[in-house]
N, C-alpha and C positions, 0 to 999 in steps of 0.2 A: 624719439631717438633718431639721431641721423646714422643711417647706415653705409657702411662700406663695401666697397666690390665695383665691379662692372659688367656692365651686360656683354657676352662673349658670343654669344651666338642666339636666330631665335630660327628653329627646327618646324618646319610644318609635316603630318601627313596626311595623308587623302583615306578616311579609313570611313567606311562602308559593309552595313549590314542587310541581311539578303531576306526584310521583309515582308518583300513583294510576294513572296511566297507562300504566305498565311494569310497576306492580305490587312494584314496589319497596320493600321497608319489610314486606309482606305475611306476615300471620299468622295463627294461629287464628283472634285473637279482633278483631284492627284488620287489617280483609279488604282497605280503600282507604286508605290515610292518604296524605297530601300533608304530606310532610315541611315542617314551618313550625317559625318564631322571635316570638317578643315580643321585639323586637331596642333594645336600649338603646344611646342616647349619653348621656354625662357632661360637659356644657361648663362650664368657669372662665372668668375674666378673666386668663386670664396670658398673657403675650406670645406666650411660644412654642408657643401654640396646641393644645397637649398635650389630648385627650380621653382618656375613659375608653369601653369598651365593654363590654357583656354581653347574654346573651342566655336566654330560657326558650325549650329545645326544646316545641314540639306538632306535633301530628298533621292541621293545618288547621282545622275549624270549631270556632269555642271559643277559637281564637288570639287577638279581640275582645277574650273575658272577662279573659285574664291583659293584654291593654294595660292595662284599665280598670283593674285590680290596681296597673301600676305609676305610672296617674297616682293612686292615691291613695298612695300612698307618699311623691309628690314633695316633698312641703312637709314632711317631712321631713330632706329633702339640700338642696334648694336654697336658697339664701344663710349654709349654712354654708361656715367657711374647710376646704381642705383636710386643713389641718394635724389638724383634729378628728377625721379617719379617720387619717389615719397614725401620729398620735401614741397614738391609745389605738384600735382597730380591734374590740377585743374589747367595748368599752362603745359603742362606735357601732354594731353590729351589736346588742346592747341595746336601743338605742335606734328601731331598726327593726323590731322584733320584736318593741316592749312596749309600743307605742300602744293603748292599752286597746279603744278603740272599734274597730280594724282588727284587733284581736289576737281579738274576739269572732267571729269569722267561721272561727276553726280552731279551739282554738290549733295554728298550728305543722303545718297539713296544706294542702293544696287547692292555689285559684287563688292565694292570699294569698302562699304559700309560695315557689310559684313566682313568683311578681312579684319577691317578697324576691330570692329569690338571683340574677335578671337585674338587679338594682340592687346589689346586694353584691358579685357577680361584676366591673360596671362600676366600682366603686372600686378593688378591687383592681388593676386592668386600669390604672385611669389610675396608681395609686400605683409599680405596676411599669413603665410607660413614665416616670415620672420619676425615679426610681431607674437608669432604662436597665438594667432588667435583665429575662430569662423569669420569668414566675411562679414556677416549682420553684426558682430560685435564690433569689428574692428570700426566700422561704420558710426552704429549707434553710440559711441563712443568720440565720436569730432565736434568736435565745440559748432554752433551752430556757423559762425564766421566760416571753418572751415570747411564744410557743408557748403556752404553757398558759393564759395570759392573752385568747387569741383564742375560749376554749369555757366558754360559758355550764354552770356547772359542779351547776346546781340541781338537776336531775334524773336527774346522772347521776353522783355520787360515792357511790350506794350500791355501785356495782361497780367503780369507779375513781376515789378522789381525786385533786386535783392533784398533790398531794406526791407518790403513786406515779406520776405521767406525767413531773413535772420530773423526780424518778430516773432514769427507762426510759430519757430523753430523756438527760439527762447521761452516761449509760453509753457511747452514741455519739459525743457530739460530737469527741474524738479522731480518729476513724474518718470522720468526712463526707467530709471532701477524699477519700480514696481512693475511697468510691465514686460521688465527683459525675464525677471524671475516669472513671473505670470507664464510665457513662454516656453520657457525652460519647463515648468513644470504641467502645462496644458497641451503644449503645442498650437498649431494654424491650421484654423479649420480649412479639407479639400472638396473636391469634387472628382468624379469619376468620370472618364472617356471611355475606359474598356470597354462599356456596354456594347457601346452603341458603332461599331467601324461599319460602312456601307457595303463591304464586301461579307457581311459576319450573316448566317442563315438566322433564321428566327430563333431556332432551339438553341443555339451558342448567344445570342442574347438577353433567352432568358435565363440561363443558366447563371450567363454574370451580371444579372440585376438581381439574381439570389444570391448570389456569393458578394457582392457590395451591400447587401445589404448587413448578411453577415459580418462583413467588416467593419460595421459600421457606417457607412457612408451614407447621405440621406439627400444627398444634390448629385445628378446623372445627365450627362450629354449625349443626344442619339445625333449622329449625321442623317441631314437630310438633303435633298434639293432635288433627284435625279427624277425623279419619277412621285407624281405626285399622290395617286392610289397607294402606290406603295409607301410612301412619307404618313398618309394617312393611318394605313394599316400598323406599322411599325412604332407610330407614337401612341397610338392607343395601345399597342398589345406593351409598351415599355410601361404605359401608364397605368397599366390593367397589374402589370408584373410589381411596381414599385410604392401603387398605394394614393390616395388622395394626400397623406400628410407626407409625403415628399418630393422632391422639388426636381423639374425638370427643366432642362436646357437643349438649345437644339443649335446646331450649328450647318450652317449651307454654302463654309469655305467659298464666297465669292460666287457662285454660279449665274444668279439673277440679275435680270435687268431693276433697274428702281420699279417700276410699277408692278412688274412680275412677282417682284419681293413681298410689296405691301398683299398681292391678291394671295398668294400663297399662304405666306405667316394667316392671312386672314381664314384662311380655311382648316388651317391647325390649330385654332385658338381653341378648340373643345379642350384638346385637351393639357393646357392651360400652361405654355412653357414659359417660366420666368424670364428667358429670354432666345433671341435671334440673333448666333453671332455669325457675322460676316455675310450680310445678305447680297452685298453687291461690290462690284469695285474696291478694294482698301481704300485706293485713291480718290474716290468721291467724297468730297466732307457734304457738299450738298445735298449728294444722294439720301445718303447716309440722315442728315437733319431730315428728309421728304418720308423716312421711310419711318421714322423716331415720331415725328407729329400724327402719322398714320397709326401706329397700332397705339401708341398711349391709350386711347379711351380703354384697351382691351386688354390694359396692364403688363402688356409687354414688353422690357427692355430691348435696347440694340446692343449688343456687345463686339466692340472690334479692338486691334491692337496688333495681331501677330504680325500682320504683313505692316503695318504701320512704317514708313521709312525715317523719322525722326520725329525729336522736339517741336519742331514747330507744326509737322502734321496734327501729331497730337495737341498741339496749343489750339487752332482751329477748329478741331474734332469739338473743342470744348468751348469752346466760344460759341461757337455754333447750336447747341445743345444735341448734336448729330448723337452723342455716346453715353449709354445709361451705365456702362462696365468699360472701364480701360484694361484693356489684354497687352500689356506690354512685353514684349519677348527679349529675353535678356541677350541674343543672339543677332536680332534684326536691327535694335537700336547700339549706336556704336560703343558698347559699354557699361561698364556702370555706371560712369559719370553722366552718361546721358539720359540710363535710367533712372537716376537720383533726379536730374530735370524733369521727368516727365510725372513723376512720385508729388512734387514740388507743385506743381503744375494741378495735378489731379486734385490734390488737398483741397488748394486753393478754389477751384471751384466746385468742390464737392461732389466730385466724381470717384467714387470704389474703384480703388486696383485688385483686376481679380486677371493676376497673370495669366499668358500661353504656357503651357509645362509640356511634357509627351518628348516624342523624337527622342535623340542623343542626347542624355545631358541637361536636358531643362530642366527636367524635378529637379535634378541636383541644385543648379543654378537657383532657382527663383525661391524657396525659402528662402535666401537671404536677401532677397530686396523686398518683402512684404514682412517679416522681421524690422528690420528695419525701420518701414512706412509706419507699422504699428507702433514702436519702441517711441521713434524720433520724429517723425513725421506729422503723420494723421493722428495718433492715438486713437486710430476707430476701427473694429472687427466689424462693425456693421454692413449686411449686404457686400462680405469680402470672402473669397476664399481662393484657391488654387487648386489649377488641375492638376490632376494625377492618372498618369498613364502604367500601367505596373508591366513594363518590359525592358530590357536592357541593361536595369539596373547594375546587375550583377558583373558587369562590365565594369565598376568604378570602383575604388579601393574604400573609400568612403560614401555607398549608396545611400541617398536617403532614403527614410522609415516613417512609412504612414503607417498608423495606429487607431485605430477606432475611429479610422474617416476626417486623422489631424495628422499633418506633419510635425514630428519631431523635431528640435529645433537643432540644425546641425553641431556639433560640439569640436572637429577635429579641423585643427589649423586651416586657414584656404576657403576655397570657395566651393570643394568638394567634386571637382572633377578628374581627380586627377585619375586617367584609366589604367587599369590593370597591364601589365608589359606585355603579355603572353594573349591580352584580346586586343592591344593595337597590333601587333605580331601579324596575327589569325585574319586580323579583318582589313589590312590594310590592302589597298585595290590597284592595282589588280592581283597581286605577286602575294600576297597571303593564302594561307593553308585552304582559309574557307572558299576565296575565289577561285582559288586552282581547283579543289576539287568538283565545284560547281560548272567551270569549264571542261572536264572529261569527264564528266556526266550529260552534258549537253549535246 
């Protein structure tokens, strides 16, 4: 359907929640973060009053920089007709990402990037509330052609032409219905973070490795890196708390040097973590390979992604054989469209997408690009799931719902972010109810 209207305005705010305070989010190397958004609206001129939204997760101070990011963007989107993104989505995402002058500030990394994908994100978002469909549908739903048409394809057909993805992609399409209802009615399987924040005492750990379990949940992430007696003590006492028959992950947010990484993981290996995300540098793909060949005998995966700054990082990461898990963050890479490349990308070499989720808005987000991957893509659960972090939620008009340790598969028009008026209201920064009152108390 070609749609009508124009894009009339696109709205950023700076909206920030006051984490730091419980210590939530807390890790090696981000000790306080105050979970924040660079939160986007998309307004048209069309009756039925249809917006788009998106948003770039941060960590609070700096949240400023990526606004500035998407007001330079705007004159970009605005007074163009809708129809310009839905009808061609992969050359308007081009067109976002090829501004010469804006394009000299990465390419294709930083605050730029993330501007990018809370305005790419917000198209999508309105294209799918006009469609009246979740994002994963509107998606698993494009003819593989047009799939492949959404990834800028320059940098990255020395390890996968189009031709072999419209293949990969053709080989499925048969098969989608069965596993979109599969979905609908199972859900995706997740993984727990709550357990384990670096700032949480030992008894507030065990208490929510008894309450996940309750849940259902049988895969748990503890932060580690800071201190290594202590990393010792805490994965045993998670692993003492969670049982031999379930499955543990650890993650060390970047702290380690490469060799510090391999000795460390090497002295945690008792108690037996399927994997090590983020042991050094995001930007290492070498590293990263030095650290992957090291624990292998010991059955250890590497898992990275969040900080990842694009497709072709990721195209590397994988050539390389640096990544036993790709963590893509629907936030960091610029969009859907470029998570749909890196989805593309993964298959292809047989690398599991097991997204970043947590912060502002990712749960929301990342059900529908591992939907998706499942539906159209990979057709493989295996060695896949997604994080789940259980706060904020309630912030978002459509939260997602884990269920017995699966994500539900979202059902309501969009991409599922769109936030509550009265908690961007409260939390926007500094001039919201919640920062005011936190400054005359201080």
């Amino acid at each position: 359907m070609v749609w009508t209207g124009i894009i009339t305005d696109v709205r950023v705010s700076d909206v920030r929640f006051p984490t730091s305070l419980t210590l939530d989010g807390s890790d090696a190397t981000n000790r306080d973060p105050d979970y924040s958004a660079a939160y986007v609206v998309i307004e048209t001129d069309r009756r039925d009053g249809v917006t788009g939204h998106g948003l770039a997760f941060t960590i609070g101070r700096g949240t400023e920089v990526v606004v500035a990011g998407i007001h330079a963007l705007r004159h970009l989107v605005v007074g163009k007709p809708i129809a310009a993104f839905t009808s061609s989505p992969g050359e308007f995402w081009k067109l976002l990402t090829g501004d010469s002058q804006i394009r000299w500030l990465g390419p294709d990394k930083g605050v730029m990037h993330l501007a990018t994908a809370a305005v790419v994100n917000a198209l999508w978002d309105l294209w799918a509330k006009l469609e009246q469909k979740p994002l994963w549908k509107l998606l698993s739903e494009l003819s593989p052609e047009q799939i492949v048409e959404l990834v800028d394809w320059r940098y990255l057909s020395d390890a996968l032409t189009p031709e072999e993805a419209r293949r990969s992609l053709d080989r499925l399409v048969p098969t989608r219905d069965a596993r979109a209802a599969a979905m609908l009615d199972e859900g995706y399987p997740a993984y727990t973070t709550s357990v384990g924040w670096l700032g949480y005492p030992d008894e507030k750990i065990r208490r929510a490795c008894r309450e996940g379990i309750e849940q259902g949940f049988s895969r748990f992430k503890l932060k580690v890196g800071l201190d290594l007696g202590d990393d010792l003590r805490r994965t045993a006492l998670v692993r003492d708390m969670i049982g031999p028959e379930h499955t543990l992950m650890i993650d060390a947010n970047q702290r380690w040097g490469v060799e510090q990484a391999i000795e460390w993981v090497r002295r945690l290996a008792p108690t037996r973590p399927w994997w090590i995300e983020e042991p050094t540098s995001p930007d290492d793909v070498l590293g990263h390979a030095a650290i992957a060949r090291a624990l292998e005998p010991l059955g250890i995966g590497v898992a990275s992604g969040e900080h990842c700054a694009n497709s072709v990082m990721f195209k590397q990461f994988m050539q390389a054989g640096a990544i036993s898990f790709c963590q893509i963050d629907f936030c960091r890479l610029a969009g859907v469209n470029e998570v749909v490349a890196v989805l593309l990308l993964a298959a292809h070499f047989g690398v599991p997408v097991c997204p970043h989720a947590g912060g502002v808005g990712l749960c929301e987000y990342v059900p529908h690009a591992s939907l998706f991957d499942y539906i159209a893509v990979s057709a493989s659960l295996e060695r896949r799931c997604i994080e789940f972090v259980d706060h904020l939620h309630e912030h978002f008009v459509d939260p997602c719902v884990v269920r017995g340790g699966r994500y539900l598969a979202p059902t309501a028009p969009g991409t599922s972010i769109t936030m509550k008026a009265d908690s961007l209201a409260a939390h926007t920064f500094p001039g919201g109810q919640v920062w005011q009152d936190l400054s005359e108390r201080s």
